[in-house]
C-alpha positions in Angstrom: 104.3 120.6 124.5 107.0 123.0 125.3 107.2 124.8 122.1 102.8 125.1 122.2 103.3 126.3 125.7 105.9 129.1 124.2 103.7 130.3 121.3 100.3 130.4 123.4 102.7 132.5 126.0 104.0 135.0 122.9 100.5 135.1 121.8 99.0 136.2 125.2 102.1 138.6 125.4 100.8 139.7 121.2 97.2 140.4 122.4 98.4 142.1 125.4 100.5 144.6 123.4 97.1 145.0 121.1 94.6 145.4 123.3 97.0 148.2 125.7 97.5 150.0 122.4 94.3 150.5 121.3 93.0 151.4 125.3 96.2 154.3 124.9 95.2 155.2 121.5 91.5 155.9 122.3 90.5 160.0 122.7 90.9 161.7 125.7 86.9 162.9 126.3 86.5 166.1 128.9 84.5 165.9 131.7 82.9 169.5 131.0 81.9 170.8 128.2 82.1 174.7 127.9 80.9 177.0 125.9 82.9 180.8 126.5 81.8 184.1 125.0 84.6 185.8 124.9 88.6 184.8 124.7 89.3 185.9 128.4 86.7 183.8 130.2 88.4 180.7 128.0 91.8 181.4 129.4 90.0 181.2 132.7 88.3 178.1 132.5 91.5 176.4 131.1 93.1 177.6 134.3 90.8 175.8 136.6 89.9 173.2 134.2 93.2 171.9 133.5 92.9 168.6 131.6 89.1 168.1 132.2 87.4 170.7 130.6 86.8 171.0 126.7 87.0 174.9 126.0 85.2 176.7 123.3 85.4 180.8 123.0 82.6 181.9 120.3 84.8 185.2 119.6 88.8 185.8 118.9 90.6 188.8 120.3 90.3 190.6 117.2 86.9 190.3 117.2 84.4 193.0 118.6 81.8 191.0 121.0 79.3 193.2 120.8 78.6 191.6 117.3 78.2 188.0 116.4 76.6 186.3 113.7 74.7 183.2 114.9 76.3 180.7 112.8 75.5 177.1 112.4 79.0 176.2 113.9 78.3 178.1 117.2 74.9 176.7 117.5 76.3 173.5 117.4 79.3 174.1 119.7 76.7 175.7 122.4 74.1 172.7 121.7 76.5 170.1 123.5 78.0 172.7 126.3 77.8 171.6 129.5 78.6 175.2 130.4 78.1 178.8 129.2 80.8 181.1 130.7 80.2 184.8 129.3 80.4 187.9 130.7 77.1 189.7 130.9 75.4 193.0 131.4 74.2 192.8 128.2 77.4 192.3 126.5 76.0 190.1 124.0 72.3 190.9 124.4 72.4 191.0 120.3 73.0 187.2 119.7 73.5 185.0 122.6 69.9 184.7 123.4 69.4 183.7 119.8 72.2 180.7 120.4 70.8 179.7 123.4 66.8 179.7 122.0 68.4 177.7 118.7 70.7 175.7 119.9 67.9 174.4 123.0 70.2 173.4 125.2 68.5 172.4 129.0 71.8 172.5 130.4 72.7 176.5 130.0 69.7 178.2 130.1 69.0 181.1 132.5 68.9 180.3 135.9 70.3 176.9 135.0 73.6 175.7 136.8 75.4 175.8 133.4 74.7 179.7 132.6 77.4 182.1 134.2 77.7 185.2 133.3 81.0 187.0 135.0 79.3 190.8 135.5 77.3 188.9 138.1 80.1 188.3 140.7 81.6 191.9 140.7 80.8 195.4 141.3 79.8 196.9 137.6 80.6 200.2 136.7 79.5 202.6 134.7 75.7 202.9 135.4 74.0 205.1 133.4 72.0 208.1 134.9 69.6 207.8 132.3 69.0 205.0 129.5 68.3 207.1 126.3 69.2 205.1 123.1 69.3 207.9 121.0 72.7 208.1 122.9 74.0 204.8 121.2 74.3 201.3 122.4 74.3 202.6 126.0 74.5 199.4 128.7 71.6 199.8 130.9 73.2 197.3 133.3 76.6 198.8 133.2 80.1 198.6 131.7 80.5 194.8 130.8 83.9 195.1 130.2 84.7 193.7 133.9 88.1 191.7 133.1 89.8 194.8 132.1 90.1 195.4 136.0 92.5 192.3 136.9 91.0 192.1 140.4 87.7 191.2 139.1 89.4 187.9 137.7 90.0 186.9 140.8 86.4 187.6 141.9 85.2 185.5 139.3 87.8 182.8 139.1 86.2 181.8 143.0 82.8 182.0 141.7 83.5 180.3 138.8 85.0 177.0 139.9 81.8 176.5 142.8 80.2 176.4 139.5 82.4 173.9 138.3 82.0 171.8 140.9 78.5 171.9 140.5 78.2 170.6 137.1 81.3 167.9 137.7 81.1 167.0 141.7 83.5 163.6 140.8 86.0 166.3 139.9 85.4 169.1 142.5 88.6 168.4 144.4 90.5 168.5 141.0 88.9 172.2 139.8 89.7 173.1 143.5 93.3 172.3 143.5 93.2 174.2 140.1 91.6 177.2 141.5 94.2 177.0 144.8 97.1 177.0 142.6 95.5 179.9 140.1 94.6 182.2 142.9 98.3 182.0 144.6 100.0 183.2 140.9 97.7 185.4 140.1 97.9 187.6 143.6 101.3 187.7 142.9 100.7 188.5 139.6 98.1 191.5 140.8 100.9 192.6 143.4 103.4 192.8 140.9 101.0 195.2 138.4 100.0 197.4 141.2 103.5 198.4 141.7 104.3 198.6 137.7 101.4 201.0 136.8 102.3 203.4 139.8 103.6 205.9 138.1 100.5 206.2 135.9 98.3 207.4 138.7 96.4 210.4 137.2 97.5 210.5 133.7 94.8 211.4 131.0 93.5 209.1 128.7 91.5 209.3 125.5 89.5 206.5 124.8 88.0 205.1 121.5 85.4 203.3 122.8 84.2 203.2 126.6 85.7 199.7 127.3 87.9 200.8 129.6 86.1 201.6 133.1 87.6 198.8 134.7 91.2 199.3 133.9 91.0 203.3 134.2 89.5 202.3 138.1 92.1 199.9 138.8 95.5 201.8 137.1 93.8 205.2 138.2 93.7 206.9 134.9 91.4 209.7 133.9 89.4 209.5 130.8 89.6 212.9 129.5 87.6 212.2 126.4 85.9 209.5 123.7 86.3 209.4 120.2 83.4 207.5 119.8 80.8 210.4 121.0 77.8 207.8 120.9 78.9 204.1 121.9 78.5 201.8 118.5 78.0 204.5 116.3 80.2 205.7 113.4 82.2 208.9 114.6 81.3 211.4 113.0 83.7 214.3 111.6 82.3 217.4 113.6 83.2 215.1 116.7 86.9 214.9 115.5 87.0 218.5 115.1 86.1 219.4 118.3 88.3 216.8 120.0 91.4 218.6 118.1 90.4 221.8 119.2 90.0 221.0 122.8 93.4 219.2 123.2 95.6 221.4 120.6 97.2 223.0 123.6 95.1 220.8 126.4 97.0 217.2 125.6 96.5 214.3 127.2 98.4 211.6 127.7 97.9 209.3 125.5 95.1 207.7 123.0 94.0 204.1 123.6 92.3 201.8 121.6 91.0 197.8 121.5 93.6 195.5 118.9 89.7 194.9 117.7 88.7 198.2 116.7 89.3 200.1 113.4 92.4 202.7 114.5 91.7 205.1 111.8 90.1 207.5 114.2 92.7 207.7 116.7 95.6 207.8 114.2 93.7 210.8 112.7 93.2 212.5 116.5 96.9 211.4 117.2 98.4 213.2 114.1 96.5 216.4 114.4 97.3 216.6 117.9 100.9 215.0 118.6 99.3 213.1 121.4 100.6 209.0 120.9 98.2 206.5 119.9 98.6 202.8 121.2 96.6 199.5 120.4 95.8 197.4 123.6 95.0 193.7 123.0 92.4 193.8 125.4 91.7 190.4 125.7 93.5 187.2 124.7 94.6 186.8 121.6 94.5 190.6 120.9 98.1 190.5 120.0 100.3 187.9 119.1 102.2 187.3 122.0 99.2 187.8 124.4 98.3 183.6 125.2 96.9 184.1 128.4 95.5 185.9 131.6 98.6 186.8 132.8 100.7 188.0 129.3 97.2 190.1 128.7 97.5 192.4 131.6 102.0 192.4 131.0 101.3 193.4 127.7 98.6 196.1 128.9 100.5 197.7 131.3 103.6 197.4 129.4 102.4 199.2 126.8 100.6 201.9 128.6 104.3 202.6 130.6 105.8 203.0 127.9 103.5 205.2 125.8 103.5 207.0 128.6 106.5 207.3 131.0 109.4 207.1 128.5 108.1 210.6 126.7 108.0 211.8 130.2 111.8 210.6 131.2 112.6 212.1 127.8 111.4 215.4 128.9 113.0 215.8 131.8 
């Protein structure tokens, strides 16, 4: 009896070992689902997510996001999203209502709980007087480009978790916590910037594209010029010309472009002109070492201090 007592006891112990295994080996499923446009509002949602959100961004950061091919792959990603999280103002008026229509998904349609769009929560710039599309891919609602100003983020971030909470109310003290903790850093963070980009009060800028209203508001930079004459349409060489002639002997600053765009252009303005080209990532993922929020805008600001202070110190 003592020895059946012992091997009914090991066997108990046997099935207990199985049974915790398998519970420890099964997936870890998200409480939200979430669908992001773009890389940025990803790395935002991961912030106040933490562990219970699943986070998809339909674009990379060397990917323009004006331009997306509605692939089988996104439609499905988008068909089981709890949440769209994109940034608006007609950003990606070319293929996101296409997803949404194919992928027919109750949960994220417009004016549904699971639609955000960022360009909603902050002030846009870049109105235009007049909408005239023989002037390019002109955004009647404004720049959409809002996460280039790193105090929008925090506009949004707030915004953003309410909707959370919405969508997941078992988890809202969770995404709250999240958000609390999020908000502290990135002040900091935004305290820290203010005092590094200084110095770059009033210098001129020439811009590729017109991405940049945001961070030219928030650094204080003057856009003195844009390659692209016509947003989204080929530069043409006359345009070139011109710019070359204007700032032979007129320089500016420095010449900025996206990690995402093609940098023939300004490496042809920069050589015919001496003034210094740089890449920005622009978003996440734009350059290697740019994982998140926080190492976007220390890599932005980095790079525009040096591009232009150090000449500067050199010249004095």
């Amino acid at each position: 009896m003592i020895f059946k007592f012992i091997r009914l006891n090991k066997l108990h112990v046997f099935v207990g070992i199985l049974v915790s295994t398998f519970f420890l080996s099964l997936p870890v499923f998200a409480n939200i689902n979430v669908f992001t446009c773009e890389p940025e509002w990803k790395s935002l949602v991961q912030e106040l997510g933490g562990d219970k959100v699943s986070v998809f961004s339909a674009t990379t950061g060397l990917q323009d996001p004006h331009q997306v091919q509605a692939r089988p792959s996104l439609i499905s990603k988008m068909s089981n999203a709890d949440l769209l999280v994109c940034s608006g103002a007609d950003l990606e008026i070319g293929w996101l209502p296409l997803l949404l229509r194919r992928a027919s998904n109750s949960n994220i349609q417009v004016n549904k709980p699971g639609y955000f769009l960022a360009a909603e929560h902050v002030r846009l710039l870049g109105l235009p007087k007049v909408i005239d599309r023989s002037q390019g891919d002109v955004h009647a609602a404004g720049n959409p480009h809002v996460h280039t100003d790193p105090k929008n983020i925090r506009l949004i971030a707030k915004a953003l978790v309410k909707r959370m909470k919405v969508i997941d109310p078992a988890n809202a003290d969770y995404y709250q916590k999240q958000a609390d903790d999020f908000l502290i850093r990135w002040k900091k963070a935004v305290k820290k910037w203010k005092i590094q980009v200084k110095l770059l009060k009033g210098s001129k800028i020439i811009v590729q594209h017109a991405s940049w209203d945001y961070l030219l508001d928030f650094v204080k930079l003057e856009q003195v010029a844009t390659i692209e004459n016509k947003p989204g349409i080929p530069v043409s060489s006359g345009h070139l010309h011109l710019l070359v002639k204007q700032f032979k002997h007129n320089a500016a600053d420095v010449i900025i472009h996206a990690a995402y765009q093609n940098e023939r252009s300004s490496t042809w303005l920069a050589k015919r002109t001496g003034i210094k080209s740089i890449t920005l990532p622009f978003t996440v993922g734009g350059t290697a070492n740019v994982t998140d929020l926080f190492s976007l805008y220390d890599e932005t600001f980095r790079l525009l201090s040096n591009a232009i202070l150090i000449p500067i110190a050199l010249n004095m």
